[in-house]
GUNU-552579 format. One line per field, with one value per residue (C-alpha): z, x, y; residue number from 1. Coordinates in steps of 0.1 Angstrom, whole numbers, plus 5000, padded with zeros to 4 digits. Each point is the difference from the previous one (the first is absolute). Last residue first. Example, Ala and Ser with C-alpha at 12.3 -4.5 7.8 and 13.67 -1.06 7.14 Angstrom:
% GUNU-552579
w = [5071/5007]
u = [5137/4986]
v = [4989/4966]
i = [2/1]
***
This chain:
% GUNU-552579
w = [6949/4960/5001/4980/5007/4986/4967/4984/4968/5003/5030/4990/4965/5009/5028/4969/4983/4964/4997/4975/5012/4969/5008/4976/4982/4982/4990/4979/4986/4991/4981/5015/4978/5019/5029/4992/5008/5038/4998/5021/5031/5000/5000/5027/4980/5018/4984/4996/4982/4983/4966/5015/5012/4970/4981/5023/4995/4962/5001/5026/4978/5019/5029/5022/5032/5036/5026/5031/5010/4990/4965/4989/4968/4983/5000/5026/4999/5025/5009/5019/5030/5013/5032/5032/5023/5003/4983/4973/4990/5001/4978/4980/4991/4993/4979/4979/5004/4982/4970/4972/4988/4979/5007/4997/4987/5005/5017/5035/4992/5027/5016/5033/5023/5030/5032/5022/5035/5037/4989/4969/5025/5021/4999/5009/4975/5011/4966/5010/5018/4969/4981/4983/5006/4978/4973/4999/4994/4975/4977/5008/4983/4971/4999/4993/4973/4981/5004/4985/5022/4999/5023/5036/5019/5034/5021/5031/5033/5026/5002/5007/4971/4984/4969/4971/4970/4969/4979/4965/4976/4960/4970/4965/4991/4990/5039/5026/5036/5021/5037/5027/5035/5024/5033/5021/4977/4993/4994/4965/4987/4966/4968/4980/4987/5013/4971/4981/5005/4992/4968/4966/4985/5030/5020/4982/5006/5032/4980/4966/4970/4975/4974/4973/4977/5017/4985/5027/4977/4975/5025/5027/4979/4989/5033/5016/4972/5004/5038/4994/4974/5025/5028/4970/4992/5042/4998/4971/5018/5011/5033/5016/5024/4988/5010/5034/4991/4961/4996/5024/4982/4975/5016/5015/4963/4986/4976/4971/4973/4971/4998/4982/4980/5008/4976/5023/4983/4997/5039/5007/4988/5014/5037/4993/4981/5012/5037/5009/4990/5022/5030/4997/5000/5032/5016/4996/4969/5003/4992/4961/5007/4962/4994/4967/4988/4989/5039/5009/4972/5017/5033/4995/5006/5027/5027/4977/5009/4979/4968/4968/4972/4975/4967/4974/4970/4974/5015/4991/4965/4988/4991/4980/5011/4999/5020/5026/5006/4999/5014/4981/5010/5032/5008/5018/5009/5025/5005/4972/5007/5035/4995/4994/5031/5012/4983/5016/4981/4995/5029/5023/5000/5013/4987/5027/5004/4963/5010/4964/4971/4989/4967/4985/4963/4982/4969/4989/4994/5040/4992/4983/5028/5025/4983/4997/5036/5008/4986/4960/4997/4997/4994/4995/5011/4970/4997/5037/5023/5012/5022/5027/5003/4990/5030/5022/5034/4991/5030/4996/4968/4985/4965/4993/4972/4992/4969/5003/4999/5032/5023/4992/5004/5033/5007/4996/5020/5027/4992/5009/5033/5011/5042/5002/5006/5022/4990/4973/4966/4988/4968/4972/4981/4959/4981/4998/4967/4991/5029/5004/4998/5018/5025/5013/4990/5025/5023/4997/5010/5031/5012/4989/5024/5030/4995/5007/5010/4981/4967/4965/5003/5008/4979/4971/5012/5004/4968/4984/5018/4992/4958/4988/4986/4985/4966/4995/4988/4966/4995/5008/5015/4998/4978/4969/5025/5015/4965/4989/5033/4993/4964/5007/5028/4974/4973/5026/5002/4966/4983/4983/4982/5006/4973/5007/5034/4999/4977/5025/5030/4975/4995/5042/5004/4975/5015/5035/4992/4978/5035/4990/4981/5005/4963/4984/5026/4985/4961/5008/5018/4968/4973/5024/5004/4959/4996/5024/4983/5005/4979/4978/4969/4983/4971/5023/5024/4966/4994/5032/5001/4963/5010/5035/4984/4969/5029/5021/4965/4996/5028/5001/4965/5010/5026/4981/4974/5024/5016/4971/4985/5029/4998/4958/5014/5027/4968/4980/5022/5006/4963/4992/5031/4986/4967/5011/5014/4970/4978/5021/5000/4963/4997/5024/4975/4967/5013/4989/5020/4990/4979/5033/5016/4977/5003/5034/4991/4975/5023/4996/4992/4983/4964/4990/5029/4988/4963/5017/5017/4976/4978/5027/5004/4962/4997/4990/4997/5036/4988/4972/5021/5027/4975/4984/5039/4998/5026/5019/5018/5030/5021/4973/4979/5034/5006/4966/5005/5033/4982/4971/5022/5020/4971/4983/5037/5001/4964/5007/5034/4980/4971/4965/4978/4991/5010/4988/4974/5014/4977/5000/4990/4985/5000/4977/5010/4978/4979/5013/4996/5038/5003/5033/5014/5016/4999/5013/4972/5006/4967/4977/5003/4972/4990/4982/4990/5006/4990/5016/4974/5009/4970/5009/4985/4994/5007/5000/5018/5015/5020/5032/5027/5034/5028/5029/5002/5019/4988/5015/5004/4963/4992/4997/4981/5012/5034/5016/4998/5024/5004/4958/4988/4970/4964/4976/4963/4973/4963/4986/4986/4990/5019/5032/4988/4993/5039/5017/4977/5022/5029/5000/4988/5029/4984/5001/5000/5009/4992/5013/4997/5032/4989/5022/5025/4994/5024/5005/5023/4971/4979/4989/4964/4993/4965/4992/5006/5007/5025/4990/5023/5035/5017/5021]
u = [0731/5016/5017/5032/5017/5036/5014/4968/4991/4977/4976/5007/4982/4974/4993/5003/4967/4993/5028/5012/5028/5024/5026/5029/5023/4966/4990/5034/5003/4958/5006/4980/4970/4976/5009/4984/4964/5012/5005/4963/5017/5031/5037/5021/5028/5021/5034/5023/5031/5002/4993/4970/4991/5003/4984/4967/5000/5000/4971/4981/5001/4971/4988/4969/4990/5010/4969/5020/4971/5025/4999/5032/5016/5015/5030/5024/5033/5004/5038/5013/4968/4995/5020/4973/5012/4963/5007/5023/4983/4966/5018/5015/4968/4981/5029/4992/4966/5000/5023/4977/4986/5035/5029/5031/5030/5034/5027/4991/5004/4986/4967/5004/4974/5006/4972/5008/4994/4986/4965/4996/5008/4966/4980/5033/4995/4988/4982/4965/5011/5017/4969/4994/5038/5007/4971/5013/5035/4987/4982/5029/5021/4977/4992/5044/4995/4974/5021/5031/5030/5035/5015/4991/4964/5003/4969/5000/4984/5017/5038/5020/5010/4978/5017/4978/5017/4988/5021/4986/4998/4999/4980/5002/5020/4971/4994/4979/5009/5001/5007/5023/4997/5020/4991/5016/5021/4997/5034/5023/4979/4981/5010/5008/5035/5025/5007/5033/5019/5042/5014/4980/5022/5021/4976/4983/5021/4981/4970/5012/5012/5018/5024/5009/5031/5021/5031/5008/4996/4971/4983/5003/4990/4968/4991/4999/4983/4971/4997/4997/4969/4986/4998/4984/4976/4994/4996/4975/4977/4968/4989/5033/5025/5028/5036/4990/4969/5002/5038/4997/4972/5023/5029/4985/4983/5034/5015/5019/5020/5022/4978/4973/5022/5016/4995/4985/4968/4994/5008/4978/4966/5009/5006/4966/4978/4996/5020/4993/4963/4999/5020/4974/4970/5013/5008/4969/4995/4984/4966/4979/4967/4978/4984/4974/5010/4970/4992/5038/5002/4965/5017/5034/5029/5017/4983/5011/5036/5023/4982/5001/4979/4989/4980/4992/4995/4972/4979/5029/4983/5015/4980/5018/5020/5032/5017/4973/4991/4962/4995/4968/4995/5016/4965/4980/5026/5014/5040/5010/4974/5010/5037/4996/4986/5030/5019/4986/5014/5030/4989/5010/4991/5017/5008/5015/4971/4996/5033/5006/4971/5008/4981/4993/4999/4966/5003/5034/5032/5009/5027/4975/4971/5022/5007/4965/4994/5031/4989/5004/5025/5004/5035/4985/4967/4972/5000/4983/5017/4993/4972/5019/5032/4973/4988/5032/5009/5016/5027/4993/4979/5023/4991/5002/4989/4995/4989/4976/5004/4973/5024/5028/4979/4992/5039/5007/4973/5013/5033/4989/4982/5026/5004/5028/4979/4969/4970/4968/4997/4973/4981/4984/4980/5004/4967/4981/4990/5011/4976/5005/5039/4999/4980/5032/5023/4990/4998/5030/5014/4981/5014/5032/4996/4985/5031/5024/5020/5032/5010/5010/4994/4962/4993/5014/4984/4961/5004/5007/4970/4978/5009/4982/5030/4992/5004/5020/4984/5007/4968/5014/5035/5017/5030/4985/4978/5036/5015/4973/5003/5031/5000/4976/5027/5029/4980/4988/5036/5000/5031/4987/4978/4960/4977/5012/4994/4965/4989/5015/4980/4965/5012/5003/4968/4982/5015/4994/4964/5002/5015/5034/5011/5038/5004/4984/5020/5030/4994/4991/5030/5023/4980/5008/5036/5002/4987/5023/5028/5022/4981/5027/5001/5027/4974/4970/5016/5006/4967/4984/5018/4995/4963/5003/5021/4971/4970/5015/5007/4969/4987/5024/4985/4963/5004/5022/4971/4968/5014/5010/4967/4983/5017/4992/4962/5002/5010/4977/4974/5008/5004/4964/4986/5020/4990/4959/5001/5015/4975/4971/5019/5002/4962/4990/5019/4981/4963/4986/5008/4976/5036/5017/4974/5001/5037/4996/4972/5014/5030/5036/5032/5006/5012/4964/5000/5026/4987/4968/5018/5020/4969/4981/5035/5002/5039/5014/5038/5004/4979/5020/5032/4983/4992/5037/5012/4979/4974/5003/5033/4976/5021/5014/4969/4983/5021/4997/4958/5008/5020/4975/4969/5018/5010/4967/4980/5023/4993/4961/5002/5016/4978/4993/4968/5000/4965/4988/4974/4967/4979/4961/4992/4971/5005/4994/4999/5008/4985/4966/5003/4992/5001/5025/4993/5019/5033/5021/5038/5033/5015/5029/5012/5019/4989/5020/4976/5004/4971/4994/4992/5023/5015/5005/4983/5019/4986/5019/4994/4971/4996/4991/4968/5014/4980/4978/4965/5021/4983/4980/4971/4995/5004/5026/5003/5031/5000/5034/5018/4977/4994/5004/5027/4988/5013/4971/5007/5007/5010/4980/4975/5001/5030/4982/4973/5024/5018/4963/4990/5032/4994/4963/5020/5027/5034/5017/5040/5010/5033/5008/5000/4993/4996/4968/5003/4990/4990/5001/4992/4971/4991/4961/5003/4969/4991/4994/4975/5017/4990/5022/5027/5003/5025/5030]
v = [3851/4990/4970/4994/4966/4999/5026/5027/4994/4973/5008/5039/4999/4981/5023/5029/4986/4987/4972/4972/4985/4988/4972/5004/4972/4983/5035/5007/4968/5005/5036/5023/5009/4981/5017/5033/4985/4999/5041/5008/4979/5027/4984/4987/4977/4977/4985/5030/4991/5033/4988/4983/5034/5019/4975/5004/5034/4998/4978/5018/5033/5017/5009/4988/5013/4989/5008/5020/5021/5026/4989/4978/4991/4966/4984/4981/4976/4974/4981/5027/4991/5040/5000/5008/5035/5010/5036/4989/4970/5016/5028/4973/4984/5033/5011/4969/4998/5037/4991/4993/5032/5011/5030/4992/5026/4984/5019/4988/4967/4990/5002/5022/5002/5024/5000/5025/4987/5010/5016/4974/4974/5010/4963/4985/4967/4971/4994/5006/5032/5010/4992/5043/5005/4973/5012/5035/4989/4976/5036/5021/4976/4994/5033/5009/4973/5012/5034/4986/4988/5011/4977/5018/5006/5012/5001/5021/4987/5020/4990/4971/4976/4968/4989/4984/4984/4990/4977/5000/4972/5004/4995/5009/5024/5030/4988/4979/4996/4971/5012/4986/5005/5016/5018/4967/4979/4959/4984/4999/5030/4995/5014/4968/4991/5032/5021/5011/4964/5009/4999/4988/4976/4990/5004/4971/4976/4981/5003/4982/5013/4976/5012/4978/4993/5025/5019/5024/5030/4994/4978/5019/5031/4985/4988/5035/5013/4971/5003/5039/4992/4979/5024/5024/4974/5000/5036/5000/4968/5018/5006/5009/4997/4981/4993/4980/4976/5001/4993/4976/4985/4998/4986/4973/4992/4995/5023/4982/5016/4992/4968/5027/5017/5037/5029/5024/5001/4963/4997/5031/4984/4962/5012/5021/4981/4961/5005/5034/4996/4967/5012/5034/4981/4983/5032/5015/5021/5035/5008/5007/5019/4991/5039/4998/5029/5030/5009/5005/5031/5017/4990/5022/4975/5009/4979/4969/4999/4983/4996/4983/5001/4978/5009/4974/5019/4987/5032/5023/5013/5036/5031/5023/5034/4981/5026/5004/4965/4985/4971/4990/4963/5012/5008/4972/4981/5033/4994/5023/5026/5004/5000/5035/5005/4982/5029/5028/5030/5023/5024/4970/4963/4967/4968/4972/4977/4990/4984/4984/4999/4968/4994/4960/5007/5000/5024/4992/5021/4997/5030/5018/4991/5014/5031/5002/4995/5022/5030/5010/5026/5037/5017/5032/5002/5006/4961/4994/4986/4963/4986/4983/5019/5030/4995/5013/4984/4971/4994/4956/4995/4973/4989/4959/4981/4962/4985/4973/4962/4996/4983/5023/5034/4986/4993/5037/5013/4977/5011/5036/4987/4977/5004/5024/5031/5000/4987/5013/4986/5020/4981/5013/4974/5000/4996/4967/4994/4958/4994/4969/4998/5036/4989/4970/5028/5024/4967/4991/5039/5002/4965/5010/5029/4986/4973/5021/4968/4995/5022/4993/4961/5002/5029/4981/4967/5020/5010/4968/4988/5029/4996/5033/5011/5032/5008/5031/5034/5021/5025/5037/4996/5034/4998/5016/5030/5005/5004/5026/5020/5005/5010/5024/5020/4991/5022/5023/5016/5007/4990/4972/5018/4999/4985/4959/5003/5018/4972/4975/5017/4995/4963/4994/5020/4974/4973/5009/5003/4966/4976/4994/4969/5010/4986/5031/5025/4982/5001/5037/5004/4988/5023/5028/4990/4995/5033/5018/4988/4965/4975/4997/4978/5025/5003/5002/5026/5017/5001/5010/5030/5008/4998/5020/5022/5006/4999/5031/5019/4995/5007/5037/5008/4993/5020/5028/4997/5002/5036/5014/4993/5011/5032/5003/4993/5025/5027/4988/5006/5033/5009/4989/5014/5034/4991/4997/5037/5015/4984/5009/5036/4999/4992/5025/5027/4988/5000/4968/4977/4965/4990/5004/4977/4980/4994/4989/4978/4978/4997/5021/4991/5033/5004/5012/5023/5019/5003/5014/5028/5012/5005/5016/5024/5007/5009/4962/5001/4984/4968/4993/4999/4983/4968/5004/4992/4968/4990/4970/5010/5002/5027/5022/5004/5007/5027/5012/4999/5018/5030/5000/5002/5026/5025/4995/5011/5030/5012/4994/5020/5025/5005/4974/5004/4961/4998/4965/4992/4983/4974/4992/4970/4982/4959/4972/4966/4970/4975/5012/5038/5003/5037/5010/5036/5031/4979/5025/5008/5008/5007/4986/4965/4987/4960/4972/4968/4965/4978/4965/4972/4975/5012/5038/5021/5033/5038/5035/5033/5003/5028/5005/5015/4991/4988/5019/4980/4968/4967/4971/5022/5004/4967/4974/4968/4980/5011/4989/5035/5012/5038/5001/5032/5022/5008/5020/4993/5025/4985/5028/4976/4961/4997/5010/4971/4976/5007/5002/4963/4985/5011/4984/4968/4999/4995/5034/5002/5033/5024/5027/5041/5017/5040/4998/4970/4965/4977/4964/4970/4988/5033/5009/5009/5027/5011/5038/5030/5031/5031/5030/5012/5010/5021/4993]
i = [776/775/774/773/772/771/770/769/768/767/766/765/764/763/762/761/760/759/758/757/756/755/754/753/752/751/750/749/748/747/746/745/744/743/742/741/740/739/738/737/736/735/734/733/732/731/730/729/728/727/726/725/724/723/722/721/720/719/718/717/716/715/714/713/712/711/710/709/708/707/706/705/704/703/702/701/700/699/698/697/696/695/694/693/692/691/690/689/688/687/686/685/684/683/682/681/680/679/678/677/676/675/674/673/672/671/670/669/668/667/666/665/664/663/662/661/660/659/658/657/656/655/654/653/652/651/650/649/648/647/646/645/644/643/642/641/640/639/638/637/636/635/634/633/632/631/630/629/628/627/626/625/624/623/622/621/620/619/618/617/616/615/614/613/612/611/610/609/608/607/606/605/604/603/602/601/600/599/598/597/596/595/594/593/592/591/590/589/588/587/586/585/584/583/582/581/580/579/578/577/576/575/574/573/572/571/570/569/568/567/566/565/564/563/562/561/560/559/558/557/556/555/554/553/552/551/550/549/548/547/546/545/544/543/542/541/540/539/538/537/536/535/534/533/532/531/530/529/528/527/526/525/524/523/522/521/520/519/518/517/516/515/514/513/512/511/510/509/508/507/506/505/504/503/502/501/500/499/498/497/496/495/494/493/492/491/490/489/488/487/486/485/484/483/482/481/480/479/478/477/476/475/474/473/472/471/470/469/468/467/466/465/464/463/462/461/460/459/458/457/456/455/454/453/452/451/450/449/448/447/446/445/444/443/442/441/440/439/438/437/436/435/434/433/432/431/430/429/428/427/426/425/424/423/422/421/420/419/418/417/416/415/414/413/412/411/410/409/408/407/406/405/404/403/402/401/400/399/398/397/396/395/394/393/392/391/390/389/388/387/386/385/384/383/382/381/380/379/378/377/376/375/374/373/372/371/370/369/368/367/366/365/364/363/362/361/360/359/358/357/356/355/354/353/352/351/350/349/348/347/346/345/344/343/342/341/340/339/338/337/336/335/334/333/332/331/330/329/328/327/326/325/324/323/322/321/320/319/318/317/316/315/314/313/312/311/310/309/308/307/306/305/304/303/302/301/300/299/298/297/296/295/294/293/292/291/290/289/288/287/286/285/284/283/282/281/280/279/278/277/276/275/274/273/272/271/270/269/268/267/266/265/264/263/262/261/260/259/258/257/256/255/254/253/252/251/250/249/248/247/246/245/244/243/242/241/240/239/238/237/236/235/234/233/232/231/230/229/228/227/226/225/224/223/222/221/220/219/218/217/216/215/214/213/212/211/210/209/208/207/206/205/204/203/202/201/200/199/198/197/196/195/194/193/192/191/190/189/188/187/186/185/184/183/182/181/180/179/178/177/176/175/174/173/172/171/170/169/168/167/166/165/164/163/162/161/160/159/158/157/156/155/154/153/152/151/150/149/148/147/146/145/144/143/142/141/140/139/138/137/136/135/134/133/132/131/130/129/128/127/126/125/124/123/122/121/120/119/118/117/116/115/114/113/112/111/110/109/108/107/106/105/104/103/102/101/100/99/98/97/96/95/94/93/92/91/90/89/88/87/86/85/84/83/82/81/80/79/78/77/76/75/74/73/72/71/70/69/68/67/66/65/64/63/62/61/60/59/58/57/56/55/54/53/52/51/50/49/48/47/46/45/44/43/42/41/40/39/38/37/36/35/34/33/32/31/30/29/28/27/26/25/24/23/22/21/20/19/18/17/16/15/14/13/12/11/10/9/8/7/6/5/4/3/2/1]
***
């Protein structure tokens, strides 16, 4: 390019514009310095020098807020405007450096120097036309901004700085990025700036046309989403339908809002629904959501029944549902007795621990009664997997809620009365522990926040009113034990068993076997009967059962014979229930040498043993028969070592354990036994073995021995003591340390027994053994 003259002309600065030589365009000039420039151009060779301002915002710029390199044009034409703003047509021509601005006053002047391109053309120049034009017609093609005439015009120009600038003028470009190509002087690094800047340009456009594509078939597929889901709705609201999707939805949020949820659950509950409605039916995890939705509907979250806080009333309902007990009831009345106070108690856990038969479930049952709550019942007998107790979680197929939730579902209030059934019968393997579990339930202190794996949400139990039942409380795991409050529940003696047979049972299974109440009569001979040689048990099952066959029996005489009434007394009872299946009491019709009868205590309640000792010629060997446990087995070694240790005392040969074998046999010899309580027993009937003295048939022994012969305490008095009134026994030898225990025997039962009290082994002997017993 080579230089040209240095001109003197007028300056018109250029707000977000720029005008390129051969440009021709229109401006509208308002600014009064701008305006003076234009009349003054006119004035002379109608010459005017075009450049860019930095910031378009500066309303009366100077010579720093100006690019130096600009565009020296012709004016063309000028027309005022009316609101005073004069249009005129310009041509550029030149390049043109400011080399100095003169402040004219009304306007600024400014001497130039102008640069003429090199249009020589070579190779390199050829090749750098060729690819400008290919990417500028590849960009044509691409935006669609640019005409196809504009290209054609452009392709017929030959000057390659000219070619270059009219390019660049159609670009999309920035103030700055085109003055930089208008600072480029040199003709070939102009074209490859240009070239440079279409292939961004084409890039770009070419990502943008993707994301385009991209955005429209979203779009498209939405809407066309939104119009179904429209005509959808529309023409379930012409048929009156509420049968779609959208109508379900709208239905479970009407429920979840009346289930007065806590707001977390709420707002997981509505997040879930949104899920629902977004996934097609089809989807597998549509029926998973809508799942958990309904179970978080039917979950009780606020709805609780008023309790009855009436402790008279109470007291009656618990009074006619079950006889005796009264530990319990007592327990019970005075649960409500805070609670009417208190008005913030939360719900007791009780153990109800006794063998089976003797009304612990319907106990439960009755309590819910008395206090007007809902009653539920899950059975925990063979659960050996946690998640019974916690529930699965939602990823498993087939997952559920566990059994505390379902239990509160079927409940559907927040303070039921909750059985949890033979808590002693769960187990644990590689599934889980289940009673640890259980532990979180049963704690006050946090099943505020139960937390269930399916439902995933914290869920209040402290309003429950836990009660347990157990048979055996050595099986229960002691972290599980400590959080129940354990109330010990004994067998029935045989007057509480007349009475429960007489106002439940007998009236129970004549109802359910369709007979009336003068159908029927079963005299009280007959029942106790029925208790003495057809029962043996704590708890009254079998003798409802015995009842229940009385009942068929009488149903099909009537129905066949044609009898108005049937009435059972003891002389006809074989022919109801067949021959006797015990013998009344367990004692021996005379006294026995080497026998004495033990009181035992069992999962069953409790029971006599017969222990028999058997001297036989040999060198000393004990024999231990009848499947005893090791406590058991000590027990015995432990009495045999006392008698040898006071044989002399007791006139026995001083060396029998060199002449005999001693065998002690406790039948049944397929029962396990195993218990702390029998060693005055076997030392009684080993003394009554070895000295020759019957053991009195009419006393019945507990408690252990040391070999210093001091009797130690056991346990389960009560049960022990039923036992042996059952069995017609009417002395009781029990340890001295055990006389507290007999306050909780009932007083028919303690006014038919006499208890001795004793701490030493010659107690023992002066009333066990039969005739005068004196030690030498």
């Amino acid at each position: 390019m080579s230089e040209e003259d240095v001109k003197t002309i007028p300056l018109l600065p250029l707000r977000g514009l720029l005008v390129f030589p051969t440009m021709v365009l229109h401006l509208d000039v308002g600014r009064e310095r701008s305006v003076h420039a234009l009349e003054k151009a006119m004035l002379d060779e109608h010459f005017i020098f075009l450049t860019a301002q930095k910031d378009a915002t500066v309303e009366e710029p100077d010579e720093d807020d100006i690019y130096h390199m600009g565009t020296v044009a012709q004016v063309k034409q000028m027309l005022k405007l009316p609101n005073g703003t004069i249009r005129v047509l310009v041509e550029g021509l030149k390049r043109a450096k400011i080399e100095k601005i003169i402040d004219k006053g009304t306007y600024y002047s400014v001497i130039v120097k102008t640069f003429e391109d090199d249009n020589t053309k070579d190779l390199e120049k050829e090749a750098l036309i060729r690819t400008m034009l290919d990417f500028f017609h590849q960009y044509i093609k691409i935006s669609k901004k640019i005409s196809a005439e504009t290209f054609a015009t452009v392709q017929d120009i030959e000057e390659p700085g000219r070619l270059a600038d009219l390019i660049a003028s159609h670009l999309p470009l920035k103030i700055k990025e085109k003055q930089a190509i208008l600072e480029t002087i040199d003709v070939k690094e102009r074209m490859n700036r240009i070239i440079t800047i279409l292939n961004n340009e084409k890039e770009v456009l070419q990502l943008e046309k993707k994301i385009g594509q991209r955005v429209k078939r979203s779009m498209e597929r939405t809407q066309k989403e939104y119009f179904l889901r429209e005509q959808m709705k529309a023409i379930q609201k012409e048929l009156g339908e509420k049968e779609g999707k959208t109508g379900e939805v709208e239905n479970l949020k009407k429920k979840l809002k009346e289930a007065k949820m806590p707001k977390h659950v709420y707002e997981t509950a509505l997040k879930e629904l949104d899920r629902y409605e977004k996934i097609p039916n089809t989807s597998a995890e549509s029926a998973v959501i809508r799942n958990y939705i309904d179970w978080l509907i039917a979950l009780p979250w606020s709805k609780s029944t008023t309790d009855d806080l009436n402790i008279q009333r109470a007291e009656r309902i618990l009074n006619e549902d079950h006889y005796g007990l009264e530990k319990v009831k007592e327990r019970v009345l005075e649960y409500l007795a805070v609670q009417k106070l208190t008005n913030s108690m939360k719900g007791p856990i009780l153990c109800l621990v006794g063998p089976p038969g003797v009304g612990k479930t319907s106990l439960a049952r009755s309590i819910a009664r008395s206090l007007k709550r809902k009653f539920v019942r899950i059975s925990l007998g063979g659960v050996r997997d946690e998640s019974e107790i916690r529930g699965h979680r939602r990823t498993y197929v087939g997952a559920m809620p566990g059994r505390i939730i379902q239990g509160m579902k079927k409940a559907g209030t927040i303070n039921p009365v909750f059985l949890l059934d033979e808590i002693d019968k769960m187990s644990s393997d590689f599934r889980g522990d289940p009673s640890a579990a259980l532990l979180e339930v049963l704690d006050p202190e946090q099943n505020k926040n139960f937390s269930d794996h399916y439902i995933e949400e914290p869920y209040d139990l402290s309003k429950v009113m836990f009660i347990a039942t157990a048979n055996d409380l050595s099986t229960i795991p002691i972290p599980l034990r400590d959080r129940m409050e354990i109330i010990s529940i004994a067998g029935y003696t045989e007057i509480e068993k007349l009475h429960i047979a007489k106002d439940y049972l007998i009236i129970k299974q004549i109802e359910e076997h369709g007979l009336k109440k003068s159908q029927l009569q079963i005299r009280d001979d007959a029942i106790m009967a029925i208790i003495r040689y057809y029962t043996r048990e704590a708890g009254v099952r079998e003798l409802e059962r015995k009842i229940a066959s009385i009942c068929r029996k009488t149903a099909r005489i009537i129905t066949s014979e044609e009898k108005k009434r049937v009435i059972v007394t003891e002389k006809k009872l074989e022919e109801f229930l067949g021959k006797k299946l015990y013998r009344y009491g367990q004692k021996e019709s005379n006294d026995q040498i080497g026998v004495a009868t033990g009181l035992a205590y069992t999962v069953f309640g409790g029971d006599t043993l017969q222990i028999e000792v058997a001297p036989v010629p040999g060198k000393g060997k004990l024999v231990l028969t009848g499947k005893l446990g090791d406590v058991m087995k000590e027990s015995a070694q432990a009495a045999f070592s006392y008698v040898r240790s006071i044989s002399e005392k007791l006139g026995i040969e001083k060396d029998f354990h060199e002449k005999y074998d001693i065998h002690i046999h406790v039948p049944e010899g397929a029962v396990p036994k195993d218990g702390p309580s029998a060693g005055i027993t076997i030392a009684t009937a080993l003394v009554s073995a070895l000295s020759g003295k019957p053991v009195r048939r009419e006393v019945g022994m507990t408690g252990e021995i040391t070999l210093r012969g001091r009797v130690l305490p056991i346990g389960g008095l009560k049960e022990k003591t039923l036992s042996a009134h059952r069995a017609g026994l009417t002395k009781i030898i029990f340890p001295k340390e055990n006389e507290k225990d007999l306050d909780d025997i009932p007083e028919s039962v303690k006014n038919s027994l006499t208890f001795v009290p004793v701490s030493h082994m010659d107690e023992v002997l002066q009333h066990a053994i039969a005739g005068e017993f004196n030690e030498d």
